[in-house]
mmCIF file as Biopython writes it, N, C-alpha, C and O atoms, coordinates in Angstrom:
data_model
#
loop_
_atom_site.group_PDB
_atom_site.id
_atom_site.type_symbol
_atom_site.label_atom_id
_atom_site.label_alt_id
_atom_site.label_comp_id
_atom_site.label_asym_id
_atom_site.label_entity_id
_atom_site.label_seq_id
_atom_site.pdbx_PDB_ins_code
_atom_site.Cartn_x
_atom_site.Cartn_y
_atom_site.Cartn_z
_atom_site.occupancy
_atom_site.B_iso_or_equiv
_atom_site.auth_seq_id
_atom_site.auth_asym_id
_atom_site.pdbx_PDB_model_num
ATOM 1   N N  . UNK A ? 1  ? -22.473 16.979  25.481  1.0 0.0 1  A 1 
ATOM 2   C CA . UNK A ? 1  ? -21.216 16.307  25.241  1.0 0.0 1  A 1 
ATOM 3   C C  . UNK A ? 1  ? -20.275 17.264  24.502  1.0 0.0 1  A 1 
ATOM 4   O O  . UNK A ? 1  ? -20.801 17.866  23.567  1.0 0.0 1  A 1 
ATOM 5   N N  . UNK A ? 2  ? -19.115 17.491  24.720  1.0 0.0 2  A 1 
ATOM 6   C CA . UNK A ? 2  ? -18.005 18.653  24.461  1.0 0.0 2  A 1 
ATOM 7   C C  . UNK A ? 2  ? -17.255 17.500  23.115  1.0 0.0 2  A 1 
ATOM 8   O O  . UNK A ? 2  ? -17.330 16.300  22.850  1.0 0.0 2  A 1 
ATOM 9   N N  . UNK A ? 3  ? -16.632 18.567  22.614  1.0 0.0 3  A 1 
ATOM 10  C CA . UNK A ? 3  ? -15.503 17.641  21.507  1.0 0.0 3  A 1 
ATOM 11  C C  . UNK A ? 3  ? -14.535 16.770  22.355  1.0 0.0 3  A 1 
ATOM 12  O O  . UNK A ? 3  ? -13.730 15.911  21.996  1.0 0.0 3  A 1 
ATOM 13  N N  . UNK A ? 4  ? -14.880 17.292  23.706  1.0 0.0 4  A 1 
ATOM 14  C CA . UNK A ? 4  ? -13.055 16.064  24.316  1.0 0.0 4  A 1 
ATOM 15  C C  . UNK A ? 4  ? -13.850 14.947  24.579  1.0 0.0 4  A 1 
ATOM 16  O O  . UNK A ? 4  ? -13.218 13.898  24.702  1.0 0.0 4  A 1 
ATOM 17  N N  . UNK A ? 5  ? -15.039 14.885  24.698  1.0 0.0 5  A 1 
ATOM 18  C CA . UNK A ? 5  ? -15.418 13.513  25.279  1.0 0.0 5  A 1 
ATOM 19  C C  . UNK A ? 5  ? -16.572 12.146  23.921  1.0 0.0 5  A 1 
ATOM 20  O O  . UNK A ? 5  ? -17.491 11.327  23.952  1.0 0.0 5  A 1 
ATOM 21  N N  . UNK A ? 6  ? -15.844 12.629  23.215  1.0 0.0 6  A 1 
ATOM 22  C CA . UNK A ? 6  ? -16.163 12.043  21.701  1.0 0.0 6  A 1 
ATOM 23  C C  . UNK A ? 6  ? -16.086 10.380  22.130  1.0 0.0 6  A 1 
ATOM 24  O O  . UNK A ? 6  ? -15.494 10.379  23.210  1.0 0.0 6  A 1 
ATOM 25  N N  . UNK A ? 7  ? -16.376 9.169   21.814  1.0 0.0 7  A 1 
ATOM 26  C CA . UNK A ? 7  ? -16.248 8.432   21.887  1.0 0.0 7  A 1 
ATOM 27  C C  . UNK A ? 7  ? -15.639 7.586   20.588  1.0 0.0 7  A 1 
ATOM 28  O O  . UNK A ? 7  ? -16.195 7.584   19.489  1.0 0.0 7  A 1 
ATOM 29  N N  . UNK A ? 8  ? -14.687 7.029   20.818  1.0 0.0 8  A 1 
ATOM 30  C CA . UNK A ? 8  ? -13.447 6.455   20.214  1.0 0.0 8  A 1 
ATOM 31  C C  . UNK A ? 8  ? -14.218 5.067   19.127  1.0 0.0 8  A 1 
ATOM 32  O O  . UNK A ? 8  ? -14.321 3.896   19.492  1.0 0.0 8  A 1 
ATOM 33  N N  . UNK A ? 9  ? -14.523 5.439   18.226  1.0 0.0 9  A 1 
ATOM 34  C CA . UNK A ? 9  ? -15.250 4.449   17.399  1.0 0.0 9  A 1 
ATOM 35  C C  . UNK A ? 9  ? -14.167 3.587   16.100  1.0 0.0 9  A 1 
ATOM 36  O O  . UNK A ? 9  ? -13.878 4.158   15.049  1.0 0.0 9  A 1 
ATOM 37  N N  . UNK A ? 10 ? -13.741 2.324   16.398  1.0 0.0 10 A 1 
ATOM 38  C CA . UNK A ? 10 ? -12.882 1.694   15.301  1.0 0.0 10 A 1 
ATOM 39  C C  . UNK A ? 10 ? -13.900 0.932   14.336  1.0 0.0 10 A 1 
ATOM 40  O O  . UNK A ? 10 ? -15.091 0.792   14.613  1.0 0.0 10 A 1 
ATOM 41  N N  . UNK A ? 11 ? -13.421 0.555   13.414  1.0 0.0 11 A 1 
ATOM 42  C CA . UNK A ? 11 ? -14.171 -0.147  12.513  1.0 0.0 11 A 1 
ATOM 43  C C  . UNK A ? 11 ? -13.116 -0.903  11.817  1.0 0.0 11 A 1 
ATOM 44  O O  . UNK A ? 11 ? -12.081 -0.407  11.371  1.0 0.0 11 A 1 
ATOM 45  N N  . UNK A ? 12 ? -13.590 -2.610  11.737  1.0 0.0 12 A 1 
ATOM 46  C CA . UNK A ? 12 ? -12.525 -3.633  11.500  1.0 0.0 12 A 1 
ATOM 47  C C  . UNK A ? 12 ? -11.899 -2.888  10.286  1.0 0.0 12 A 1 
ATOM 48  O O  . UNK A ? 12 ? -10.732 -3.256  10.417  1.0 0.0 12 A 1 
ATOM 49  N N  . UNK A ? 13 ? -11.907 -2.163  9.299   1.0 0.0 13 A 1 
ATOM 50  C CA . UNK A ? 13 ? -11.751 -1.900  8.205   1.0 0.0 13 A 1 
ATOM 51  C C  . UNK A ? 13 ? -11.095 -0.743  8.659   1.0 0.0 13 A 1 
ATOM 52  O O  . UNK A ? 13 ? -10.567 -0.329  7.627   1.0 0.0 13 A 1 
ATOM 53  N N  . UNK A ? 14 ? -10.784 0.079   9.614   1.0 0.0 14 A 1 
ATOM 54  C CA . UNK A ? 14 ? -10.117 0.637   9.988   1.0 0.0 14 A 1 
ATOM 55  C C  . UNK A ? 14 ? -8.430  0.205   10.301  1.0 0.0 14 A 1 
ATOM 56  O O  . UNK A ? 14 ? -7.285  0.525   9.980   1.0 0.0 14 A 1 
ATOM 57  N N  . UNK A ? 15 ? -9.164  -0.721  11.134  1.0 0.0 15 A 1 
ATOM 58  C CA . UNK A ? 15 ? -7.971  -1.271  12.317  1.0 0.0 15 A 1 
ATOM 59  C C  . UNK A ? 15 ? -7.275  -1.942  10.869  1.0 0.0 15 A 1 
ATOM 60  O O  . UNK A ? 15 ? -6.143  -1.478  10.729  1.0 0.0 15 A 1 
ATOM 61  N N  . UNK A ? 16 ? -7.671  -2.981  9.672   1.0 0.0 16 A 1 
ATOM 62  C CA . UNK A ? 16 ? -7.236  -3.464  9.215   1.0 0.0 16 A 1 
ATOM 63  C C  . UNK A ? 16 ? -6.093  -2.898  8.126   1.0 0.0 16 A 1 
ATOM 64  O O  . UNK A ? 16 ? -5.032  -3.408  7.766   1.0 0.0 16 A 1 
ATOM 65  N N  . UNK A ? 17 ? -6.824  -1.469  7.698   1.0 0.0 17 A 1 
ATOM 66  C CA . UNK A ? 17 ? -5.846  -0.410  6.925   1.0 0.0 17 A 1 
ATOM 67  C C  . UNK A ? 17 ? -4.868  0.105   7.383   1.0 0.0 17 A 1 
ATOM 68  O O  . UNK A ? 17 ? -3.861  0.205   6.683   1.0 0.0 17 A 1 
ATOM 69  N N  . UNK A ? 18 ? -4.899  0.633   8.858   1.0 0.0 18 A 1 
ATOM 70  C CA . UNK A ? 18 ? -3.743  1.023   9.927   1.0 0.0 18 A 1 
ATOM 71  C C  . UNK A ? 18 ? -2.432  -0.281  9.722   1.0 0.0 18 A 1 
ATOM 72  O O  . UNK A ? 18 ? -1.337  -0.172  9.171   1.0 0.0 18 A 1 
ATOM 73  N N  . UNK A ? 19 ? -2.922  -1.215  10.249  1.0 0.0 19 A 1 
ATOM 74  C CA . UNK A ? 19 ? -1.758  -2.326  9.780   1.0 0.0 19 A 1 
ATOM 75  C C  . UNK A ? 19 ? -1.356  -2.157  8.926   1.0 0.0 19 A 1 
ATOM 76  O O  . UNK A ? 19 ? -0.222  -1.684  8.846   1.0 0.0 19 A 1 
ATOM 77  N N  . UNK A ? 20 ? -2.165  -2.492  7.755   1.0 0.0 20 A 1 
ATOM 78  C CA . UNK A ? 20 ? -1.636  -3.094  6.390   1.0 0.0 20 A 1 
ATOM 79  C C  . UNK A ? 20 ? -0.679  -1.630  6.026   1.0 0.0 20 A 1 
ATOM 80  O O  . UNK A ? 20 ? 0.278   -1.761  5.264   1.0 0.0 20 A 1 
ATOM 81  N N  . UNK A ? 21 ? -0.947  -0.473  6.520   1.0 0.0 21 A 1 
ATOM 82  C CA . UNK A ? 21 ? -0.026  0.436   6.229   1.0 0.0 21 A 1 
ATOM 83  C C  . UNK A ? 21 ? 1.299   0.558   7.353   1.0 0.0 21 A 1 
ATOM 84  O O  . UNK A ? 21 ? 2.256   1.216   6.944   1.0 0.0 21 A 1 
ATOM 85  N N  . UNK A ? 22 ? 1.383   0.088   8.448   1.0 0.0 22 A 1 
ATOM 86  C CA . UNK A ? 22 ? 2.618   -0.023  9.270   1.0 0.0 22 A 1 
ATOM 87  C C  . UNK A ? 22 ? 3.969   -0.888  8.622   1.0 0.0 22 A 1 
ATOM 88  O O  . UNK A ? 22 ? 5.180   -0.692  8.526   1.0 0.0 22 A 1 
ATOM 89  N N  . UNK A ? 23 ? 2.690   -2.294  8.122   1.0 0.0 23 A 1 
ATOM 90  C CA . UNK A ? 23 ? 3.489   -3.390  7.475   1.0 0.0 23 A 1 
ATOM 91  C C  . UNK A ? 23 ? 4.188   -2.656  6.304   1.0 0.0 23 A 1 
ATOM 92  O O  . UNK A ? 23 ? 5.407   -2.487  6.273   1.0 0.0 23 A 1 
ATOM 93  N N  . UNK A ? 24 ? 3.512   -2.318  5.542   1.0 0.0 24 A 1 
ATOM 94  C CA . UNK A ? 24 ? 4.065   -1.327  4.080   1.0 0.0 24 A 1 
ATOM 95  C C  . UNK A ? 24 ? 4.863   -0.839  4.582   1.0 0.0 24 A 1 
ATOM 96  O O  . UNK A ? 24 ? 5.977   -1.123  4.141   1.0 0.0 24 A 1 
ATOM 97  N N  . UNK A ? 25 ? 4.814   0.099   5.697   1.0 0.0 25 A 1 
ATOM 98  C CA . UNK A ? 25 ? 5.854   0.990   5.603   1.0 0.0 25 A 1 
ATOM 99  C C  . UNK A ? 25 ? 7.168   0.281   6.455   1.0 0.0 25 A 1 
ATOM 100 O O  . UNK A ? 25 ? 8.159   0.969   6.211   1.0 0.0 25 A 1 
ATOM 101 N N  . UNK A ? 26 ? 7.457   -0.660  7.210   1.0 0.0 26 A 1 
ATOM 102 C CA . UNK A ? 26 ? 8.040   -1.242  7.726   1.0 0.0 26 A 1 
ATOM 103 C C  . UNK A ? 26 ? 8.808   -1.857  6.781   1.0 0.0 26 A 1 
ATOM 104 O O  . UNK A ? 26 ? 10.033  -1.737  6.819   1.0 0.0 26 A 1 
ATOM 105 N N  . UNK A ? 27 ? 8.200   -2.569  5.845   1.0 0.0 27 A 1 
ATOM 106 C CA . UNK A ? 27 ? 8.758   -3.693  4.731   1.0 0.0 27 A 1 
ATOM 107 C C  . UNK A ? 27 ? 9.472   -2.514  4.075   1.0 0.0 27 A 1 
ATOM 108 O O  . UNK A ? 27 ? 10.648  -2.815  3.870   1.0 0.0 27 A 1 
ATOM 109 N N  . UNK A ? 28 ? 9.189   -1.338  3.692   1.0 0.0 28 A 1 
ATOM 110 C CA . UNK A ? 28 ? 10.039  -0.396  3.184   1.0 0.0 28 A 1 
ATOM 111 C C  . UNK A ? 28 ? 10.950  -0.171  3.668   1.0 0.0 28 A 1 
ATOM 112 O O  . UNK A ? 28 ? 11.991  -0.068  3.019   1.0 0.0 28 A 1 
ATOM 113 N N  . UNK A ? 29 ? 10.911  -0.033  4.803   1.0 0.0 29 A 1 
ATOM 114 C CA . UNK A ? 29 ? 11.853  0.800   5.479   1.0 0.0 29 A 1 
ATOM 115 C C  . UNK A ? 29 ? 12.943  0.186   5.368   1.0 0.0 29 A 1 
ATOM 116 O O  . UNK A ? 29 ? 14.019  0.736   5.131   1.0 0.0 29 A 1 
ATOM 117 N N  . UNK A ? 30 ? 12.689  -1.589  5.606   1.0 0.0 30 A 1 
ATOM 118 C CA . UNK A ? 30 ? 13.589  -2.682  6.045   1.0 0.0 30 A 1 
ATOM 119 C C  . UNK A ? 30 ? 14.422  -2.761  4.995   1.0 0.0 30 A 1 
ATOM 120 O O  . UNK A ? 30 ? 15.582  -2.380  5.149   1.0 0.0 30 A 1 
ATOM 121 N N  . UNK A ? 31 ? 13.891  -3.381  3.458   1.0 0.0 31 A 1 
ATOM 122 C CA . UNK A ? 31 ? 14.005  -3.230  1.716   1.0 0.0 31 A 1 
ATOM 123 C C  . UNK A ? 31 ? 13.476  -4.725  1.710   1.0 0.0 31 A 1 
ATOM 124 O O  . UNK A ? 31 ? 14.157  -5.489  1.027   1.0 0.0 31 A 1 
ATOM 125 N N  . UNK A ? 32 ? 12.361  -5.280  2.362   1.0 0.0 32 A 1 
ATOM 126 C CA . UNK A ? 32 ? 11.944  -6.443  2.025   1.0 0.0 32 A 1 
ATOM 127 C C  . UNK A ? 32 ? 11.148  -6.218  0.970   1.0 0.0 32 A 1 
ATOM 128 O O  . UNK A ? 32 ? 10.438  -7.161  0.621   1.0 0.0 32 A 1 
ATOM 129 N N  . UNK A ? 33 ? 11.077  -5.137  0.328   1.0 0.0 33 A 1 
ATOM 130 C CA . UNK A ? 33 ? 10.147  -4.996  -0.747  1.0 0.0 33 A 1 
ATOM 131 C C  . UNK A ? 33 ? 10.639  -5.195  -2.059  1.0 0.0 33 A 1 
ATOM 132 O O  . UNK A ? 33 ? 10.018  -5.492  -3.079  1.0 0.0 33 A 1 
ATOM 133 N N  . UNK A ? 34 ? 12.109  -4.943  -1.843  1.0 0.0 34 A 1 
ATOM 134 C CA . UNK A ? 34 ? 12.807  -5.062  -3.123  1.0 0.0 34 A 1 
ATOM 135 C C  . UNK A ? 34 ? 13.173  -6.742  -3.060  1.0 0.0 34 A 1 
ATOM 136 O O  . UNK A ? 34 ? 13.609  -7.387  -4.014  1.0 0.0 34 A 1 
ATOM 137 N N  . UNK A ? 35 ? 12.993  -7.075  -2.214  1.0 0.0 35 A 1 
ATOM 138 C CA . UNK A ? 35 ? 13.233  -8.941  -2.270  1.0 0.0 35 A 1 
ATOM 139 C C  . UNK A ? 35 ? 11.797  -9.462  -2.764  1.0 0.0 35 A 1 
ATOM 140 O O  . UNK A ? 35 ? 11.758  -10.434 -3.518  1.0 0.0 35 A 1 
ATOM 141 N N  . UNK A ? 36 ? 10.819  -8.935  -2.420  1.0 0.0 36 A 1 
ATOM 142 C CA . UNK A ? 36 ? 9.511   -9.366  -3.020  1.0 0.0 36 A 1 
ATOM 143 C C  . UNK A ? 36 ? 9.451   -8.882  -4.318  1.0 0.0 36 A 1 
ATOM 144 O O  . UNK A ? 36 ? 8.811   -9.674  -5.010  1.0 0.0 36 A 1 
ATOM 145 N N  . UNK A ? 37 ? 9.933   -7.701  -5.089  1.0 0.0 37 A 1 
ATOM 146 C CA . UNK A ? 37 ? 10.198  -7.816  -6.096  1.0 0.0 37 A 1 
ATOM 147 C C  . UNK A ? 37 ? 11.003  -8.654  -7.073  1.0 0.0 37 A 1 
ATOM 148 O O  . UNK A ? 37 ? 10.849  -8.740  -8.292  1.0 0.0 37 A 1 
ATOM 149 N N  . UNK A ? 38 ? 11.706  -9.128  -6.458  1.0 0.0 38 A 1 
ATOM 150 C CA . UNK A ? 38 ? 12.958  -9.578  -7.149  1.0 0.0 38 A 1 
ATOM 151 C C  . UNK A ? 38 ? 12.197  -11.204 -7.071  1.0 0.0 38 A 1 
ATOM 152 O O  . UNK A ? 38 ? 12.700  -11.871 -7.975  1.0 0.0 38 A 1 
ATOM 153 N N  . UNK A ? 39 ? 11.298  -11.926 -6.391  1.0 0.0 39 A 1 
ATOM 154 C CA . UNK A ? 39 ? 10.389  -12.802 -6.444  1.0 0.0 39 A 1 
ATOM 155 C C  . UNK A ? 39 ? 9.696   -13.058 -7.664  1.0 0.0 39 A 1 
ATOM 156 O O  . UNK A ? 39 ? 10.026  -14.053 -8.309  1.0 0.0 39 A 1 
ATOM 157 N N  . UNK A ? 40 ? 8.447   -12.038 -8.235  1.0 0.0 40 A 1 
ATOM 158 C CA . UNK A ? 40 ? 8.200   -11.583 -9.822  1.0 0.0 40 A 1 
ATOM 159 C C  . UNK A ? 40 ? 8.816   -12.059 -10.819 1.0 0.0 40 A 1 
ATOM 160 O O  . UNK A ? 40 ? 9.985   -11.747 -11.045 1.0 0.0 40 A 1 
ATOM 161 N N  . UNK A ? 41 ? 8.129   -12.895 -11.582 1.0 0.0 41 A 1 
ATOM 162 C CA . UNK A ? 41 ? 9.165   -12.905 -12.587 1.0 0.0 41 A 1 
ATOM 163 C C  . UNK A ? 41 ? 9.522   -11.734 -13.890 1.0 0.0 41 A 1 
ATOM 164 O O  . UNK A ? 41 ? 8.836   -10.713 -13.849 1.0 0.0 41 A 1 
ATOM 165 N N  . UNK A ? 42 ? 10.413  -11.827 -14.874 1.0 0.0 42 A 1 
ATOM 166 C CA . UNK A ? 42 ? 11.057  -9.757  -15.903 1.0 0.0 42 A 1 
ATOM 167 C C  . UNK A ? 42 ? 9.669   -10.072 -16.353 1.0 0.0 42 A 1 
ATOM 168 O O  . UNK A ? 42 ? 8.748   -9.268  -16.210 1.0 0.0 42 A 1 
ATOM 169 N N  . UNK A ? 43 ? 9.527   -11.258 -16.903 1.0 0.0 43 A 1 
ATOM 170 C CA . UNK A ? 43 ? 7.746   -10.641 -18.152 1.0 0.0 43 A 1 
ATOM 171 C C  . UNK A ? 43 ? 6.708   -10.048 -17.152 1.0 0.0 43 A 1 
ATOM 172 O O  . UNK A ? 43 ? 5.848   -9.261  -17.548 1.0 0.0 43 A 1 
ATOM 173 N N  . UNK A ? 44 ? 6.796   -10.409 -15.944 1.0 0.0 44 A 1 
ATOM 174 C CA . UNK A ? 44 ? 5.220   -9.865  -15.231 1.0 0.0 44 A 1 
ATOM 175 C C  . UNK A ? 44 ? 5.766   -8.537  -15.092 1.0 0.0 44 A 1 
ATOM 176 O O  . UNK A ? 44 ? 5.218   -7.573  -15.627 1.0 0.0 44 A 1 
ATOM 177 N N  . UNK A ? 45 ? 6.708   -8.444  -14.474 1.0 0.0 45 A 1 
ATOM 178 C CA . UNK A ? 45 ? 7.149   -6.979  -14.597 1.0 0.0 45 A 1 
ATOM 179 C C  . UNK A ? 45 ? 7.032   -6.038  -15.394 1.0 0.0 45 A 1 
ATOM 180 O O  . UNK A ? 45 ? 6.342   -5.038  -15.198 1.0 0.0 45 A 1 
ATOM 181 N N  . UNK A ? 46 ? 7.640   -6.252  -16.285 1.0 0.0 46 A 1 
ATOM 182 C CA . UNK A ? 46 ? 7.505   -5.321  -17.796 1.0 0.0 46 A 1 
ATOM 183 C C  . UNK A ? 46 ? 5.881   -5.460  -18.035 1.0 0.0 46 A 1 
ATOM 184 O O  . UNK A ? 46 ? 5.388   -4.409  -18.443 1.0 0.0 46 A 1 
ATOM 185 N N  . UNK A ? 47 ? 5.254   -6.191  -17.920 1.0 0.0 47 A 1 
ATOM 186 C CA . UNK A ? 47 ? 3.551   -6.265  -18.722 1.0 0.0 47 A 1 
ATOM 187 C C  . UNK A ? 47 ? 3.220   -4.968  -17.343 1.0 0.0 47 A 1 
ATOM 188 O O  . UNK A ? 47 ? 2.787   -3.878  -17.717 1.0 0.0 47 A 1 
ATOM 189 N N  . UNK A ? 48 ? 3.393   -5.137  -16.248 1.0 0.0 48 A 1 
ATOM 190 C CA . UNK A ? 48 ? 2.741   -4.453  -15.098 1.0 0.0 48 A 1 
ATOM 191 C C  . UNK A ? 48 ? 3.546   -2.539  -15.716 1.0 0.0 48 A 1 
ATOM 192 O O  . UNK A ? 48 ? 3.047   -1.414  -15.722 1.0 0.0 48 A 1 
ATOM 193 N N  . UNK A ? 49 ? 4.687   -2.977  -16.061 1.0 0.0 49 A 1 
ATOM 194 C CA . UNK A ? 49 ? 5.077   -1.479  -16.086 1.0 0.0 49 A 1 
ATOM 195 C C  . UNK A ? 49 ? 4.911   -0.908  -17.348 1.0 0.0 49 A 1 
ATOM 196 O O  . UNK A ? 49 ? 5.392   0.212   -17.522 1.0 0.0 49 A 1 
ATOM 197 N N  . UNK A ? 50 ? 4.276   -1.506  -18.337 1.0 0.0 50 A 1 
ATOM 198 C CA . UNK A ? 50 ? 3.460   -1.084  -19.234 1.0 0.0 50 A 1 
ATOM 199 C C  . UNK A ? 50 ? 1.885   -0.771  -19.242 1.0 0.0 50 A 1 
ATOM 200 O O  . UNK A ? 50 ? 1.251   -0.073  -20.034 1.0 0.0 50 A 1 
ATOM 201 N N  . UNK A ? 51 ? 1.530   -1.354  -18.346 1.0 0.0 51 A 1 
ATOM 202 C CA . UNK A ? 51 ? -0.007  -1.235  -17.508 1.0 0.0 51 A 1 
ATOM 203 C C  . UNK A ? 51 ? 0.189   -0.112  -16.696 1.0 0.0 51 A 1 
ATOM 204 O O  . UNK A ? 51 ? -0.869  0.422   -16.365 1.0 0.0 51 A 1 
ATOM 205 N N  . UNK A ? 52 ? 1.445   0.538   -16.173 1.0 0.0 52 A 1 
ATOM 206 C CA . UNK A ? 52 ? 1.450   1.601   -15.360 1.0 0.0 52 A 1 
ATOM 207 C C  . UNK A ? 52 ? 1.315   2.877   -16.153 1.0 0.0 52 A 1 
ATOM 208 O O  . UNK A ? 52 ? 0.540   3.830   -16.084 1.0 0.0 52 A 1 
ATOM 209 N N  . UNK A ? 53 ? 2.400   2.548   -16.980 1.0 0.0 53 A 1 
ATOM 210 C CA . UNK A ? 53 ? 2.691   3.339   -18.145 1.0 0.0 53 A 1 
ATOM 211 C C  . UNK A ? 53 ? 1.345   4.099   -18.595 1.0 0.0 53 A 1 
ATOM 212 O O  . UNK A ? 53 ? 1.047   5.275   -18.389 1.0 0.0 53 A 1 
ATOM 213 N N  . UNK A ? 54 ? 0.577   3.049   -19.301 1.0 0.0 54 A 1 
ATOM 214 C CA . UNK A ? 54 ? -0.637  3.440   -19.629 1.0 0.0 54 A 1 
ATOM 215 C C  . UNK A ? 54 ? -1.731  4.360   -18.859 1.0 0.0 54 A 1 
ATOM 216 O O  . UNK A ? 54 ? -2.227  5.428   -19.216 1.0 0.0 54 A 1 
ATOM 217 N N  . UNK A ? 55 ? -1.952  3.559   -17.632 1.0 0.0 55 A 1 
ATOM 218 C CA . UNK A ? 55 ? -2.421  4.203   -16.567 1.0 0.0 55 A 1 
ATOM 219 C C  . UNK A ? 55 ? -1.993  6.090   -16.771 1.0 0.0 55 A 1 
ATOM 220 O O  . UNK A ? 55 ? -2.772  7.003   -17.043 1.0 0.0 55 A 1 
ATOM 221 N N  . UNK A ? 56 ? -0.592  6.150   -16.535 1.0 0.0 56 A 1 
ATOM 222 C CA . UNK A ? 56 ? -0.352  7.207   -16.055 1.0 0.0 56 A 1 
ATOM 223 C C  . UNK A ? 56 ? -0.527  8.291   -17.395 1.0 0.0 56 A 1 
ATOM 224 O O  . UNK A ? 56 ? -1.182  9.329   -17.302 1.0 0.0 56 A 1 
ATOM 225 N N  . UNK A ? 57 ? 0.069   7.921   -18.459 1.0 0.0 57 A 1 
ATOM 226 C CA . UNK A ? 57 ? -0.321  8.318   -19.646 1.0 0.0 57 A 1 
ATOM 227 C C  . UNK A ? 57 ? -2.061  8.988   -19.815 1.0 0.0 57 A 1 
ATOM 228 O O  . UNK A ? 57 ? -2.341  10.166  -20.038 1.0 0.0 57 A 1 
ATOM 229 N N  . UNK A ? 58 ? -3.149  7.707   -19.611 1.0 0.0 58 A 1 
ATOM 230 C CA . UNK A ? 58 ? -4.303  8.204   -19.105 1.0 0.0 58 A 1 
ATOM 231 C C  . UNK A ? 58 ? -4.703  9.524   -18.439 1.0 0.0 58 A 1 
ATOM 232 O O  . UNK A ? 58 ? -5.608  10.313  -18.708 1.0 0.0 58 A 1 
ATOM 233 N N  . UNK A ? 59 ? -3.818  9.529   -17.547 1.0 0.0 59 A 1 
ATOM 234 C CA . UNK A ? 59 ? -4.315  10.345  -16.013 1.0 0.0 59 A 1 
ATOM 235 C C  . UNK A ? 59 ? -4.112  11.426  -16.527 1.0 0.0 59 A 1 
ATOM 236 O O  . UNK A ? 59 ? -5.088  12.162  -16.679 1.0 0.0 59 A 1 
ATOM 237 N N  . UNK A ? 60 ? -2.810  11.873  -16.955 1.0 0.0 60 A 1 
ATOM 238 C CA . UNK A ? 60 ? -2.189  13.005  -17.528 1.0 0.0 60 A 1 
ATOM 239 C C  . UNK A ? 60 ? -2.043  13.531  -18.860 1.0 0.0 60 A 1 
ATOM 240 O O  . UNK A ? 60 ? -1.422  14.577  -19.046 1.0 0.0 60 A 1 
#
């Protein structure tokens, strides 16, 4: 069997990440993301971007 005749193997967890990243990037593209933000209410926000904060603080 040669590399061209590989057989094409998906895995639901495949197929399911491919979407969920079209959708992402679609909803971006569109700015439905900034309407789903704007959904959130300021305190969850701010607690999450202090949780980021931290995070990144961590990392670096």
């Amino acid at each position: 069997m040669s590399m061209d005749e590989r057989p094409l193997i998906l895995h639901t967890t495949n197929l399911f990440s491919g979407l969920l990243l079209i959708f992402l990037g679609l909803a971006l593209s569109l700015g439905y993301l900034t309407y789903f933000n704007s959904l959130i209410p300021l305190e969850l926000q701010v607690r999450f971007n202090g949780l980021e904060e931290a995070v990144v603080h961590w990392i670096s």
